[in-house]
C-alpha positions in Angstrom: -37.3 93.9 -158.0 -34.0 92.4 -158.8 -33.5 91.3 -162.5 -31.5 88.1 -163.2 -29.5 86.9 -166.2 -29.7 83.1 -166.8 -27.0 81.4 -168.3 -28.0 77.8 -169.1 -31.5 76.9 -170.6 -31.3 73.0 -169.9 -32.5 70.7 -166.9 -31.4 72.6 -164.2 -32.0 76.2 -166.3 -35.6 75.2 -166.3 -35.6 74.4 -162.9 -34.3 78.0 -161.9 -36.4 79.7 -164.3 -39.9 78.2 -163.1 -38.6 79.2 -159.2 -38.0 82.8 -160.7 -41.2 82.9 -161.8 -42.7 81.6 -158.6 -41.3 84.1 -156.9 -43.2 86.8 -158.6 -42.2 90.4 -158.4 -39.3 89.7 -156.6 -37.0 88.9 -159.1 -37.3 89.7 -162.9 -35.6 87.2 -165.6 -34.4 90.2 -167.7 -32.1 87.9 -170.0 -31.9 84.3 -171.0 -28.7 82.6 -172.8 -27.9 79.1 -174.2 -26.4 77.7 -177.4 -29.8 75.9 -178.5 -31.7 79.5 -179.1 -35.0 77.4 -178.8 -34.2 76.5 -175.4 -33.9 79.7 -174.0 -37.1 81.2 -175.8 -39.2 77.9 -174.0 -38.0 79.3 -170.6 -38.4 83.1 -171.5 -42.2 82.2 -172.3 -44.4 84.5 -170.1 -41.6 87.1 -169.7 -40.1 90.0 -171.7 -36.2 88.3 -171.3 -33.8 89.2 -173.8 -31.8 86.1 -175.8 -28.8 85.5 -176.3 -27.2 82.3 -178.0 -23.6 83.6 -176.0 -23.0 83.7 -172.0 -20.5 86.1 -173.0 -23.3 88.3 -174.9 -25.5 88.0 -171.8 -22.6 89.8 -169.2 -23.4 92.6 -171.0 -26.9 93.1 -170.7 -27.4 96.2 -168.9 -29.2 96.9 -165.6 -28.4 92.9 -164.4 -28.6 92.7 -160.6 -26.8 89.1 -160.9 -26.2 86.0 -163.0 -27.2 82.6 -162.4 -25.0 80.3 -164.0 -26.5 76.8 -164.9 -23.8 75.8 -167.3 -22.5 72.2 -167.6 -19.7 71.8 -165.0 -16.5 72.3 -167.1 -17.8 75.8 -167.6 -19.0 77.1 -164.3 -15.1 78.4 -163.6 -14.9 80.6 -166.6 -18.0 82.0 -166.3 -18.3 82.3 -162.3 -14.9 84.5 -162.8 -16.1 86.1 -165.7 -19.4 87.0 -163.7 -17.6 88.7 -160.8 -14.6 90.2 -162.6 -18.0 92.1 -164.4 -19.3 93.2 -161.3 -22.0 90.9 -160.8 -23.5 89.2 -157.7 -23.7 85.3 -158.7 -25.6 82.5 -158.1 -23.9 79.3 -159.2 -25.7 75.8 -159.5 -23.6 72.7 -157.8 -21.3 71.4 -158.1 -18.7 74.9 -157.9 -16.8 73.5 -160.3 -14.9 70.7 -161.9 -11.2 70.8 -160.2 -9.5 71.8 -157.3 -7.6 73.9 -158.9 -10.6 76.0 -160.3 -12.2 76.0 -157.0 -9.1 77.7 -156.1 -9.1 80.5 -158.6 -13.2 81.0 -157.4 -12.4 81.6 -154.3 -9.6 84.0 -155.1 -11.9 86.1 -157.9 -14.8 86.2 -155.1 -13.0 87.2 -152.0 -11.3 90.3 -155.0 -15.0 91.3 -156.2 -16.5 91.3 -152.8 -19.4 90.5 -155.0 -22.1 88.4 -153.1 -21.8 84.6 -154.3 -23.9 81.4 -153.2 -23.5 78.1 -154.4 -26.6 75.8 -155.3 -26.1 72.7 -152.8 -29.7 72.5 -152.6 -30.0 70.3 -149.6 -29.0 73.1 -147.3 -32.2 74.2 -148.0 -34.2 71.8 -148.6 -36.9 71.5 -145.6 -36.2 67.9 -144.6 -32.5 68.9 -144.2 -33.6 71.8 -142.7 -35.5 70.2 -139.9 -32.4 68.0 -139.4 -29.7 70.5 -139.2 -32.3 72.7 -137.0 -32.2 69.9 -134.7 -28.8 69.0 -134.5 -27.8 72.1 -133.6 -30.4 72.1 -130.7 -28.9 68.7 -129.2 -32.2 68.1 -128.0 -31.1 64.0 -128.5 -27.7 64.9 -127.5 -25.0 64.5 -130.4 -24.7 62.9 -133.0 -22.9 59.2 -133.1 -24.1 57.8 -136.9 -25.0 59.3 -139.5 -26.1 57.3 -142.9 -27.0 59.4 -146.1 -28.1 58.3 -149.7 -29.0 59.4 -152.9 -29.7 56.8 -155.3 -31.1 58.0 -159.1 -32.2 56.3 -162.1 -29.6 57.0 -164.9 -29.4 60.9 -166.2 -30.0 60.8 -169.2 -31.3 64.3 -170.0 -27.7 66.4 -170.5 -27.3 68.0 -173.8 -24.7 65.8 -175.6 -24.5 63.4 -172.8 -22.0 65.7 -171.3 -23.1 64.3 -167.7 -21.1 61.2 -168.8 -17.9 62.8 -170.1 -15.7 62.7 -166.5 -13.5 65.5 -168.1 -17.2 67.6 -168.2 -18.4 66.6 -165.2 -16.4 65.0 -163.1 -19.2 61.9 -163.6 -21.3 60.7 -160.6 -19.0 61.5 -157.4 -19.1 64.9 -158.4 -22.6 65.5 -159.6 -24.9 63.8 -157.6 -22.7 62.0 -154.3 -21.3 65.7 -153.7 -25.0 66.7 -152.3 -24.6 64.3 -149.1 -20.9 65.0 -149.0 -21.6 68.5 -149.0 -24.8 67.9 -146.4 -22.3 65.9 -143.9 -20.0 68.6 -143.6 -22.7 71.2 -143.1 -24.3 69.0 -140.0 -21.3 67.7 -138.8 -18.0 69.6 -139.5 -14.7 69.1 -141.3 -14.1 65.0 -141.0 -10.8 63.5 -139.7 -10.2 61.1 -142.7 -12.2 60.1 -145.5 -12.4 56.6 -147.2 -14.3 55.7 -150.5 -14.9 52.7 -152.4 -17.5 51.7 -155.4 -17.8 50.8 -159.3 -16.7 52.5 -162.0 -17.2 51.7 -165.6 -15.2 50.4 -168.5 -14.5 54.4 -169.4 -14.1 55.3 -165.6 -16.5 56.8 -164.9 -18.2 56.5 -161.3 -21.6 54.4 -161.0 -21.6 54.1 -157.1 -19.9 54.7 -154.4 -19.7 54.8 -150.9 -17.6 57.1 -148.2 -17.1 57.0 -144.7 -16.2 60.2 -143.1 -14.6 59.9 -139.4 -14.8 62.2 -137.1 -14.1 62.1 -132.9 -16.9 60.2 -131.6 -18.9 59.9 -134.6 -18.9 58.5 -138.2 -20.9 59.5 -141.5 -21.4 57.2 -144.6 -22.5 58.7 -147.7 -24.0 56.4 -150.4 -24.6 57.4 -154.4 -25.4 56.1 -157.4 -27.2 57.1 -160.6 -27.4 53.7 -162.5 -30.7 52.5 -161.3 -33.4 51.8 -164.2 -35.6 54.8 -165.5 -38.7 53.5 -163.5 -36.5 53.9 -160.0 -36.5 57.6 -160.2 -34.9 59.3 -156.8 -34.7 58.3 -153.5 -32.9 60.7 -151.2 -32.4 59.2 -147.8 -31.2 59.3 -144.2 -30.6 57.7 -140.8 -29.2 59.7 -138.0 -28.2 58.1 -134.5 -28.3 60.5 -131.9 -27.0 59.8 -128.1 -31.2 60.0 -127.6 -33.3 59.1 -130.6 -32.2 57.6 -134.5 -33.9 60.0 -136.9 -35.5 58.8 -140.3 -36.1 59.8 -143.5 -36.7 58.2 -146.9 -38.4 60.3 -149.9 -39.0 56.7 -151.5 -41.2 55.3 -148.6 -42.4 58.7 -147.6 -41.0 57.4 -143.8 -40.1 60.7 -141.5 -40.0 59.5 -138.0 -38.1 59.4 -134.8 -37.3 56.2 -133.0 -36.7 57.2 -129.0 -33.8 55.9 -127.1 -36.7 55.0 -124.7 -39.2 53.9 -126.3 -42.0 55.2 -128.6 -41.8 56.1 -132.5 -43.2 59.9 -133.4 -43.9 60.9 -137.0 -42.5 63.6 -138.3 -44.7 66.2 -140.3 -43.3 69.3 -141.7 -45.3 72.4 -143.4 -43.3 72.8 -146.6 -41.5 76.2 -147.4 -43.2 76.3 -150.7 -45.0 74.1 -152.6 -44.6 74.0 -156.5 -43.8 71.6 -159.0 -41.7 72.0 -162.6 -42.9 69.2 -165.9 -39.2 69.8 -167.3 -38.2 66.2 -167.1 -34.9 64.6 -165.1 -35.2 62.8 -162.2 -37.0 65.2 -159.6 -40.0 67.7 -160.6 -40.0 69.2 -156.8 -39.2 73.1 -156.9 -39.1 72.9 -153.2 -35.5 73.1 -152.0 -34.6 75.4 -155.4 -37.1 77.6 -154.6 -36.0 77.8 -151.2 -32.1 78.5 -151.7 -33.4 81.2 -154.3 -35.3 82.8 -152.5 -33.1 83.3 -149.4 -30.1 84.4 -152.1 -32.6 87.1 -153.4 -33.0 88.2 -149.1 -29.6 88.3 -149.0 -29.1 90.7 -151.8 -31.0 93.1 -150.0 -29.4 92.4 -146.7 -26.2 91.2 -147.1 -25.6 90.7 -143.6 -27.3 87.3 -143.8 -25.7 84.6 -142.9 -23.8 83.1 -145.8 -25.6 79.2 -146.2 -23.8 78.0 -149.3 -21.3 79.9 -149.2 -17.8 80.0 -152.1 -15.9 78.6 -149.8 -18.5 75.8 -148.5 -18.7 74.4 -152.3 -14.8 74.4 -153.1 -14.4 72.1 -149.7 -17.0 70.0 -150.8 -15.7 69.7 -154.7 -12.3 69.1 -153.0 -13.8 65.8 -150.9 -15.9 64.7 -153.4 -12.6 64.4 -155.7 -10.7 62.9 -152.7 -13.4 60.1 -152.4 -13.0 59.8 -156.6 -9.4 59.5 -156.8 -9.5 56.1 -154.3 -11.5 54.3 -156.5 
């Protein structure tokens, strides 16, 4: 059993700490931290997880086996470094970080520590993206010409102090949310050739849509995002991929999974889901699927760190990188 330290007791805390308990004796939340003490006592309920009100308190909890860091943005740097640079394995929820330049300074401090890292961009893992990368990779409809990705949310409105609305914090929309497809078109298609943005931003500058084209030889990807959307319009995650063969869909809204054939003919899709399991912690999806998923295969890899690396340090500082390359063209 490998024991975690959980750092971060909000939205995305909760979501982590509900997989952990999912996934039973595997992984023991031996420590909880967060600056609002009554947060991290709700998610220690059921277990014996020590509190702390400091992350800093937490690295030095003994017997940890690794950290999972579900800070707001502006902190994952200091703490991801901090994490390694105390030996830890980490786990580190998306988006890596908030600049370039930290991104940077992770990937230096991980490749140092040797320490086994992963990233949380979730839809690497999450089994409709699965069955689509799966698939790709096959070329059993040849390659892949178009590719058309979105993510469209209500407005967040669940982060401590707002802090999801503070660019400086989070690096607003483009960052947060629009990095998931950016992140998922690099991971099914490769590195693009150029990359072009354009959307809305408000009166503080802060991003409430955009879209990017990504060009690549012989193919294109457009990645569309927003998060202003009224409360009642939830999240609709969302894709259309044109193969030489067959066109792909999938729309969490409409519940359409299908395959349209070059030829002729339309084939539902149905998956069995990886796991099942739902979380009542609020925000815009209640779904433990794909977070169960990418935690679970970060626990296999700490016991065979020969795995292949999925989400790897790396993988997230490209995708921070493009996602703030798309930002600055707005």
């Amino acid at each position: 059993m490998f024991k975690v330290g959980l750092i971060g007791a909000g939205f995305m805390g909760g979501m982590h700490a509900n997989c952990y308990k999912a996934l039973g004796d595997k992984v023991e939340i031996a420590a909880i931290a967060d600056v609002r003490e009554e947060n991290a006592k709700a998610l220690a309920e059921g277990t014996n997880a020590a509190i702390y009100t400091s992350a800093d308190e937490l690295l030095k909890h003994p017997g940890l086996d690794f950290v999972d860091i579900c800070l707001p943005t502006y902190l994952h740097a200091e703490y991801v470094i901090k994490a390694m640079e105390s030996g830890y394995n980490v786990f580190v929820e998306k988006p890596l970080c908030r600049t370039a330049e930290e991104a940077a300074r992770i990937v230096e401090a991980s490749k140092k520590s040797g320490r086994i890292a992963q990233v949380g961009q979730v839809i690497r893992f999450w089994d409709e993206y699965v069955w689509l990368k799966e698939l790709a990779d096959s070329k059993k409809f040849g390659k892949i010409r178009t590719a058309t990705f979105k993510r469209l949310s209500s407005y967040p409105d669940w982060a401590a102090d707002n802090w999801l609305h503070r660019f400086d914090m989070s690096g607003g929309m483009a960052l947060d949310l629009h990095v998931h497809d950016i992140d998922f078109a690099r991971y099914l298609m490769g590195e693009p050739k150029s990359v072009k943005a354009s959307g809305i931003n408000n009166a503080e500058g802060l991003t409430q849509y955009i879209v990017t084209t990504y060009v690549y030889d012989g193919a294109v990807a457009v990645c569309e995002g927003t998060w202003n959307y009224p409360k009642e319009f939830g999240l609709t995650m969302a894709y259309v991929v044109e193969f030489e063969q067959a066109t792909v869909v999938y729309n969490s809204g409409t519940g359409k999974f299908c395959i349209y054939h070059k030829d002729g003919g339309v084939e539902n899709v149905e998956l069995t889901k990886s796991f099942d399991g739902d979380s009542d912690i609020g925000g815009n999806i209640s779904s433990l699927g794909g977070y169960y998923n990418e935690l679970e295969y970060f626990i296999k890899r700490l016991s065979d760190p020969s795995l292949p690396d999925f989400a790897s340090i790396e993988q997230g500082a490209r995708s921070v990188e493009l996602a703030l390359e798309g930002y600055s063209q707005l």
